[in-house]
C-alpha positions in Angstrom: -51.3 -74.9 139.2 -51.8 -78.8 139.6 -49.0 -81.1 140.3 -49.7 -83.0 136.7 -49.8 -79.2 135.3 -46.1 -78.6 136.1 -44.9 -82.4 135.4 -46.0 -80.8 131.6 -44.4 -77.6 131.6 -40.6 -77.3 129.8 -37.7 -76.6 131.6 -37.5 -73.4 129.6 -41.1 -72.5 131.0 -38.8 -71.1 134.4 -37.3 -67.9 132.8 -39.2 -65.2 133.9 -39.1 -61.5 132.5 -39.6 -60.6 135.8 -36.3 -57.8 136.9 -37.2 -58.8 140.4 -35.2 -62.2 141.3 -35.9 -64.3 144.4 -33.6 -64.3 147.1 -32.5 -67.5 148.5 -32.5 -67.0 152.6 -34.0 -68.2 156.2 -37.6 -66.1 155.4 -38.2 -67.9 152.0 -37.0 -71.8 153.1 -39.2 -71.0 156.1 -42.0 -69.8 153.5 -41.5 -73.5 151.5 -41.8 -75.7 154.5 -44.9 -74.1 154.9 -46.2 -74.3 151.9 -45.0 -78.3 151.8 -46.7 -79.1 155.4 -50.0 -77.3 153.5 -49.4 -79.3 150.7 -49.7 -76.4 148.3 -48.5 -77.3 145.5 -49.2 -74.8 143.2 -47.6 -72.2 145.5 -44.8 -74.1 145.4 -44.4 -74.6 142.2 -44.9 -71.4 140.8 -41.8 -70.2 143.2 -39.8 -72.9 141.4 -40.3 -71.9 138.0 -39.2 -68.6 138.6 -35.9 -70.0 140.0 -32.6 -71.6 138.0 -31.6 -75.3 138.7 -28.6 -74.8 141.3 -31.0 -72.2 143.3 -33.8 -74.6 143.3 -30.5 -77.4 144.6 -29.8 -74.9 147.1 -33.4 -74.9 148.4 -33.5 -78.2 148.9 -30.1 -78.8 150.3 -31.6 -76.6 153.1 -34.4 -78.5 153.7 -35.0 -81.4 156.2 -35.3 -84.5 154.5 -38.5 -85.4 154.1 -39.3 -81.9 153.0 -36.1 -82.4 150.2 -37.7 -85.5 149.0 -41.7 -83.6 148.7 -40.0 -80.7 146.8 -37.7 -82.7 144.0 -40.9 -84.8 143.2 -42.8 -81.7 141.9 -40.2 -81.3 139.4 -40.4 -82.9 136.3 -37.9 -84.9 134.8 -35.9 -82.4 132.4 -35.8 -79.8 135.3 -35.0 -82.9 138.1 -32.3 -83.5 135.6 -30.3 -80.5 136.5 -31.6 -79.8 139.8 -30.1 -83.2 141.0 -26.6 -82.7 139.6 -26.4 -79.3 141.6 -26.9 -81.5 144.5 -24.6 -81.8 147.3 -23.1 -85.4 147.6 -25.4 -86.1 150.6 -29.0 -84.5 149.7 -28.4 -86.0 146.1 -27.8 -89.5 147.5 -30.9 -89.0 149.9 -33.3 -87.9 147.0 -31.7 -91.6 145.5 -32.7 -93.6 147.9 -36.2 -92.3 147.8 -36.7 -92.8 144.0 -38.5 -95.4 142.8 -36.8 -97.3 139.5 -39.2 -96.0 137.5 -39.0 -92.8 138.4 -35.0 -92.6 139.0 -35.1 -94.4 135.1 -37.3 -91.3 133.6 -34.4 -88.6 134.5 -31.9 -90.5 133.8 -33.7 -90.7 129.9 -33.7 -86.7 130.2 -29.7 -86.5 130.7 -26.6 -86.4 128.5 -24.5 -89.2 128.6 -22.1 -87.7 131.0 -24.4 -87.2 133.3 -26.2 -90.0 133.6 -23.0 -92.0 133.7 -22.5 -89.4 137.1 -25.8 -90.5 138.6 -25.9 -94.3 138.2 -22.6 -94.6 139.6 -24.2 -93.8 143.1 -26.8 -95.8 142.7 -26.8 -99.6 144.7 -25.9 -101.9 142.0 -29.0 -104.0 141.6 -30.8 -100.2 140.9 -28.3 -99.5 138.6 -28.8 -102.4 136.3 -32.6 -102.3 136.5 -32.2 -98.7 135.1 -29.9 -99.9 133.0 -32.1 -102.0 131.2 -34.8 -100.1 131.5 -33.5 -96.9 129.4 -33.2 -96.4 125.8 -31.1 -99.4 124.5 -28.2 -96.9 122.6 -28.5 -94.9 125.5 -27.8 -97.9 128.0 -24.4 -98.9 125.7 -23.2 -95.3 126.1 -23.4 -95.2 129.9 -22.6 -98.6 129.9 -19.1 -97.7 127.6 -18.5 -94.1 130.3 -18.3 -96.6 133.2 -15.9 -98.4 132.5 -13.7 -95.5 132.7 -12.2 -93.7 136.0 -14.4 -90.6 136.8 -11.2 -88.7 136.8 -10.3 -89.2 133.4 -11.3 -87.8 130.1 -13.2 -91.0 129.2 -15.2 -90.5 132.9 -16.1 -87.2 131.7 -16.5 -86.8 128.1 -20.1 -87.0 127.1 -21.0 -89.2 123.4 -23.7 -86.7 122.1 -21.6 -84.8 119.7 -21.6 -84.8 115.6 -19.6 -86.7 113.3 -19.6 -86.7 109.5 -17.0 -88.4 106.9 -14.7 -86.6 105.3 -15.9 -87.3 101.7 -19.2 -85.1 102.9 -20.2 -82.0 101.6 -20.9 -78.8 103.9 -24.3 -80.0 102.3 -24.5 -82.7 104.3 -22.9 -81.7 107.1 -25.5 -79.1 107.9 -28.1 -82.0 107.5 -26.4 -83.8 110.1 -26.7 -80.9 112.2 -30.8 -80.3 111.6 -30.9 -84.7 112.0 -29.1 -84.4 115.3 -30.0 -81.3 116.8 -32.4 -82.6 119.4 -30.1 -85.6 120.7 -27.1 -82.7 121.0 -28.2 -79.5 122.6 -24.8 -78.4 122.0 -22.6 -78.0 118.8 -19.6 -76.2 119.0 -17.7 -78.5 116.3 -18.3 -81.3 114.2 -15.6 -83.9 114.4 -14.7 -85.0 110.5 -13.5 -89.2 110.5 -12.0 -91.8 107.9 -13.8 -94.8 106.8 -12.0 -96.6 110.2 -13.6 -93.9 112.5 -10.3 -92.4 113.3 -10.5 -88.5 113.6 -9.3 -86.3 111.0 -10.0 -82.9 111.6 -12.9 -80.8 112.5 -15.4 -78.5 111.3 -16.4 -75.1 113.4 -20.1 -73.8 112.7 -18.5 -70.3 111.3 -16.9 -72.6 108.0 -20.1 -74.8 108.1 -22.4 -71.6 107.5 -19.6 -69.6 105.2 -18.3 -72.0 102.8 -20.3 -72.8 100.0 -22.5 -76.2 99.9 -20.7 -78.2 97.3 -17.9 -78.2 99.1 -16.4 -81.2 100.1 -15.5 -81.3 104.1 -12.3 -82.5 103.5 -11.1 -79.2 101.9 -12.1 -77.0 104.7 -11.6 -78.9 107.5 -8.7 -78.4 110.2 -6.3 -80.9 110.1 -4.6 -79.3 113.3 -7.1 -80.0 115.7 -6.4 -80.7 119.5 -7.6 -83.7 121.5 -7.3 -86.2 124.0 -6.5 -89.7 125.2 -9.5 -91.4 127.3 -6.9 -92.1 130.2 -5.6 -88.7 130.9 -6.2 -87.2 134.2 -9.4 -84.2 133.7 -6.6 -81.9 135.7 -4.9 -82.4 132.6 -7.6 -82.0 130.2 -8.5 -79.0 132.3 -5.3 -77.4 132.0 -5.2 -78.1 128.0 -8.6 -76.4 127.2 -7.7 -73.8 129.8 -4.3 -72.9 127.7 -5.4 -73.4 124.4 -9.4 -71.8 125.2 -10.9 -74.9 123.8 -14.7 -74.5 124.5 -14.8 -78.2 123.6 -12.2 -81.0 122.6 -12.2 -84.5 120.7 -11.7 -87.7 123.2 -9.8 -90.9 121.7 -9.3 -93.9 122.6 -6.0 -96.0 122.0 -6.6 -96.6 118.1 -6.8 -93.1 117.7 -10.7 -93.5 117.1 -13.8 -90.8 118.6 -15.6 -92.4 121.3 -16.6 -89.0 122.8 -16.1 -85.0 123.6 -15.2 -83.1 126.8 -17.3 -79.5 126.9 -16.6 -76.4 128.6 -19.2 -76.7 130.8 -17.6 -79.8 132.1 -14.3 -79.0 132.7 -15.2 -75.7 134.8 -16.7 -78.0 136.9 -13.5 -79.8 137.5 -11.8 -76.5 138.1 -14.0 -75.4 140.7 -13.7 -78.8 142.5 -10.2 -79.7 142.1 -9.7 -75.8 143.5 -12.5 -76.8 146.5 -10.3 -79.7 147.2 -6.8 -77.8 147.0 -8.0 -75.3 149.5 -9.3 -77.8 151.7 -6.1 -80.1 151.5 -3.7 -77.3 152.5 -5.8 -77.2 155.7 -5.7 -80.7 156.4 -9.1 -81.0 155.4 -9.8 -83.5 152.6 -13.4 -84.1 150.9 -15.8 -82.2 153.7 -19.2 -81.2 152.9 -21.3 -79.0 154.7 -23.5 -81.4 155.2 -21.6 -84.2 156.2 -22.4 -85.8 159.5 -20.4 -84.9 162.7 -18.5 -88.0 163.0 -17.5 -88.1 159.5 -15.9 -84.8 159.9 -14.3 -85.3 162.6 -12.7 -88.3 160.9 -11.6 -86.0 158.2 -10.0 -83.8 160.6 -8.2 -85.2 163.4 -5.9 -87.0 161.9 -3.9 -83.7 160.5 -4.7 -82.0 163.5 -2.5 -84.9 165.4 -0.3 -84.3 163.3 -0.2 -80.9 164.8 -0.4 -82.0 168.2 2.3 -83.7 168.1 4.3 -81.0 166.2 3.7 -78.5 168.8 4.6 -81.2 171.5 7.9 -81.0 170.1 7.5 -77.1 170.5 7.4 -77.4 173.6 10.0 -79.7 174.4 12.7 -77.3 172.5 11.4 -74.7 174.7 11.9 -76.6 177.8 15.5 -77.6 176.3 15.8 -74.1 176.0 14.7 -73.4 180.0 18.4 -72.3 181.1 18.3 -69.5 178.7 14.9 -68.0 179.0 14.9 -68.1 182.8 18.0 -65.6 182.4 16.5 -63.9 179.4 12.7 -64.1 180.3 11.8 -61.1 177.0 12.6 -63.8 175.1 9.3 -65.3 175.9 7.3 -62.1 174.8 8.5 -62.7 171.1 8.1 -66.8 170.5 4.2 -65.8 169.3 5.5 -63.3 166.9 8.7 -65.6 165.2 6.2 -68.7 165.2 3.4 -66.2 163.4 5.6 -64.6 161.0 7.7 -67.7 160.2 4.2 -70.2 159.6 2.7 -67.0 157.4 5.4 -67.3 155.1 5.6 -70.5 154.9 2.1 -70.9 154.0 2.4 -67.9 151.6 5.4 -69.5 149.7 3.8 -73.3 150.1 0.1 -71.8 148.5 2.1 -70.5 145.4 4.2 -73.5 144.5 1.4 -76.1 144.6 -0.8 -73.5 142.4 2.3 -73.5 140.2 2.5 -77.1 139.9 -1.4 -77.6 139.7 -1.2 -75.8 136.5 1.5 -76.8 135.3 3.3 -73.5 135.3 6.1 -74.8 136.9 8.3 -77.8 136.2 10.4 -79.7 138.7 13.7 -78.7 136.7 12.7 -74.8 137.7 13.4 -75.7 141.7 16.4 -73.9 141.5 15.4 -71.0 140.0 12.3 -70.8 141.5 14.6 -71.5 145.1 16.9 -68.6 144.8 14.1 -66.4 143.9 12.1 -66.8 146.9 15.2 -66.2 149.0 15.3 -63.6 146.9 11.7 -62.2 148.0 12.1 -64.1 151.7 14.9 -61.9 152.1 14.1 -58.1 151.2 10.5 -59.1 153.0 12.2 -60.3 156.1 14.9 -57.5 156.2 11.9 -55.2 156.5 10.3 -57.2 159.2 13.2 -56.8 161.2 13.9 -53.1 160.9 10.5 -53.2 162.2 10.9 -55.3 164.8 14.1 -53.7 166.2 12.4 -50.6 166.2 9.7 -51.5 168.6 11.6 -53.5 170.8 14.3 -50.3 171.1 11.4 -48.0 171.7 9.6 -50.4 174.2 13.1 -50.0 176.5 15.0 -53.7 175.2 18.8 -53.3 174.4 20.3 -52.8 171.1 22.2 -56.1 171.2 18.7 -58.2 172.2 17.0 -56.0 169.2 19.5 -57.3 166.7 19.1 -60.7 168.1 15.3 -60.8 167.7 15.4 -59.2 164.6 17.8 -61.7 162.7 16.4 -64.8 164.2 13.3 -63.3 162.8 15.2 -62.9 159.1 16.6 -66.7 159.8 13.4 -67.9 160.6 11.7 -66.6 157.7 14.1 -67.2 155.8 14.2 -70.8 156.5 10.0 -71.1 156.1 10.6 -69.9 152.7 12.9 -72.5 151.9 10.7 -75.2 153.3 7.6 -74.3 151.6 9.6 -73.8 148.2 11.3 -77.3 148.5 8.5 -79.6 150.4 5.8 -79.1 148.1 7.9 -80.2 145.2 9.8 -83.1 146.9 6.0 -84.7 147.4 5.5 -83.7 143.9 8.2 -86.4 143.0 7.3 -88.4 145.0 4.3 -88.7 143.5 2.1 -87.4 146.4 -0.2 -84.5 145.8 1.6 -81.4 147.5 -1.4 -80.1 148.8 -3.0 -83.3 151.2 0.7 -82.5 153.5 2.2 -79.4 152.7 -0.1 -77.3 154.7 -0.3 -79.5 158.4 3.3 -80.3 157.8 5.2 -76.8 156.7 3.2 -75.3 159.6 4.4 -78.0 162.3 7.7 -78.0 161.2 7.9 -74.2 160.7 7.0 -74.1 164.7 9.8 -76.7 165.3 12.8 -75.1 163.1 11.6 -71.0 163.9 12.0 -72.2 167.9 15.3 -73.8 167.4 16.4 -71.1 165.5 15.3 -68.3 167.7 16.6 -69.8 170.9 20.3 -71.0 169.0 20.8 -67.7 168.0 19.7 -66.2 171.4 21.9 -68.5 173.2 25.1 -68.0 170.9 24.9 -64.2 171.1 24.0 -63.6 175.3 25.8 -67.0 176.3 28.8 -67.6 174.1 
């Protein structure tokens, strides 16, 4: 199949009947670069036909460079579309860069609003307004309108393909506006019913729009207690509204209460997935890494929460050497600091992942602290009582006293104990503070777990064998 064959075909033309799927590994990239150094093009492009958008993104992310850049020409622009949202941050911007206007302009004209809005905002600025200009002029004005909005906001991610009718309409010609539109919006999941000033007054489902009968007017059928929201809320909160209320799509407005877009499923399951990506990375004091970011980069990322650390455990150790008198007369003591530092940063780490998931969705409120407090002593304490029974069991067996087993064993409850407390607490003092919970709790709870579990441990050891 020619080059100028597949530039022809529809997106749609990929789906295969075929039961037996492609498997994305080492043998098949290896298989692609080959076919790209023999220039076979029709090779290649009957492997990418068979394939869905993010698995043909994943080929390519694989690929070196120039071999990236070979492989998302053949694509043509409906299919590129896709292929370069899937992208990771750094293979999409190096496709970018290797676009021509024209050619960066003629997928842009295949994309949704949302999307294109996406794409042009990591474009240099002088390319940016040449494609601009050079799209669709109603198209330009509604990318044009989505950036001037944050990215993280509902007006940064709503889209402004949807369907609106007036409410003096009949389901008549409502369902006309459907058949008029249909191409422009891929799609419907409501139509959003507005007054003569544009402001939103209900909405219409498809179900009413095919059940009621055609005379009647939209106003009559139309729900009046419809869900939406402002263009400046955060998409964490949009996210959480759709997720509660299992909104497959929802009405964006802007401070006069008019429609200036919609936010779609499709959308906000994106935002999920990413804000998730970023929670788990936070609480191990990694923020924004890519796989394929560069080495310094990374290490950028990294070392300034794993300073953090080091100096942490400095202080470790200087609590141990403060400590020196009593563990060169009690050396076991020694044998046990890996065990209290383990058990005391695991529960604090436990306790710390489930308040910022708590506050993320909004499950817990700031006024529930106490509560939530004395129920994860609650939980800190029947978990660590076990620990200990445990723990005084083995060091019995294993020839130690009975008075240095009940010594390990409650500094072991106290220094649980105490990590529970600290990742109940810290997470939601940042929260008031107005710093995201997970970017520190996870470097800090663990450093100052280390510094407090130590203290603890050697206190109490020096209280009961030295007092």
């Amino acid at each position: 199949m020619a080059e100028k064959e597949l530039q022809n075909l529809p997106a749609d033309a990929r789906e295969t009947d075929s039961e037996e799927q492609l498997i994305i590994d080492k043998g098949l990239i290896e298989d692609i670069q080959d076919m790209i150094q023999d220039k076979d093009d029709g090779s290649l492009l009957n492997i990418l036909l068979d394939l869905h958008p993010i698995q043909i993104a994943e080929i390519i992310d694989h690929l070196v460079p120039d071999d990236s850049v070979y492989l998302f020409k053949l694509l043509n622009d409906e299919l590129a579309g896709e292929v370069l949202l899937d992208l990771n941050d750094n293979t999409r911007t190096l496709i970018l860069d290797n676009l021509g206007e024209k050619e960066i302009t003629s997928i842009i004209d295949e994309m949704d609003s949302d999307d294109a809005a996406d794409v042009i905002q990591e474009l240099d600025e002088e390319v940016a307004e040449a494609v601009l200009d050079s799209i669709d002029e109603e198209d330009s004005r509604e990318v044009k309108e989505l950036l001037r909005y944050d990215e993280e906001t509902a007006g940064g991610l709503m889209a402004r393909e949807f369907i609106v009718i007036h409410e003096s309409s009949s389901i008549y010609d409502a369902i006309m506006e459907v058949k008029k539109q249909a191409e422009e919006v891929e799609e419907v999941y409501d139509l959003y019913v507005v007054d003569d000033h544009g402001v939103l007054v209900g909405t219409l489902d498809l179900k009413s729009l095919i059940i009621k009968p055609s005379y009647k007017k939209v106003s009559e059928v139309m729900d009046t207690e419809f869900l939406s929201v402002p263009v400046s809320m955060d998409q964490e909160e949009v996210a959480q509204i759709m997720q509660e209320h299992d909104l497959v799509a929802v009405a964006v407005l802007n401070d006069d209460n008019k429609l200036v877009g919609q936010i779609t499923i499709d959308d906000i399951v994106d935002v999920i997935r990413e804000e998730a990506e970023e929670d788990i990375q936070r609480l191990t004091g990694v923020v924004e890494e890519d796989f394929s970011d560069k080495t310094l980069r990374i290490v950028a990322a990294r070392l300034p929460w794993l300073m953090i650390g080091l100096f942490g455990e400095m202080i470790s150790g200087m609590v141990i050497k403060g400590f020196e008198a009593t563990l060169s007369q009690m050396v076991i003591l020694y044998a046990y600091i890996p065990l209290i530092m383990a058990m005391g940063g695991s529960t604090g780490v436990q306790t710390t992942s489930i308040m910022i998931q708590g506050l993320a969705k909004g499950e817990l409120w700031l006024s529930d602290v106490g509560k939530r407090l004395v129920k994860e002593l609650g939980v800190a304490g029947l978990i660590s009582f076990a620990c200990a029974i445990i723990l005084f069991v083995t060091s019995i067996l294993s020839g130690g006293t009975v008075k240095m087993g009940l010594t390990i064993a409650g500094a072991l409850m106290f220094v649980m104990v105490n990590a529970s407390i600290m990742g109940t607490v810290f997470p939601i003092l940042l929260k008031r503070m107005n710093i995201d919970p997970a970017v520190a709790s996870g470097p800090f709870i663990t450093t100052i777990n280390d510094i407090l579990g130590l203290t603890i441990y050697f206190t109490i050891a020096y209280l009961v064998f030295f007092i």
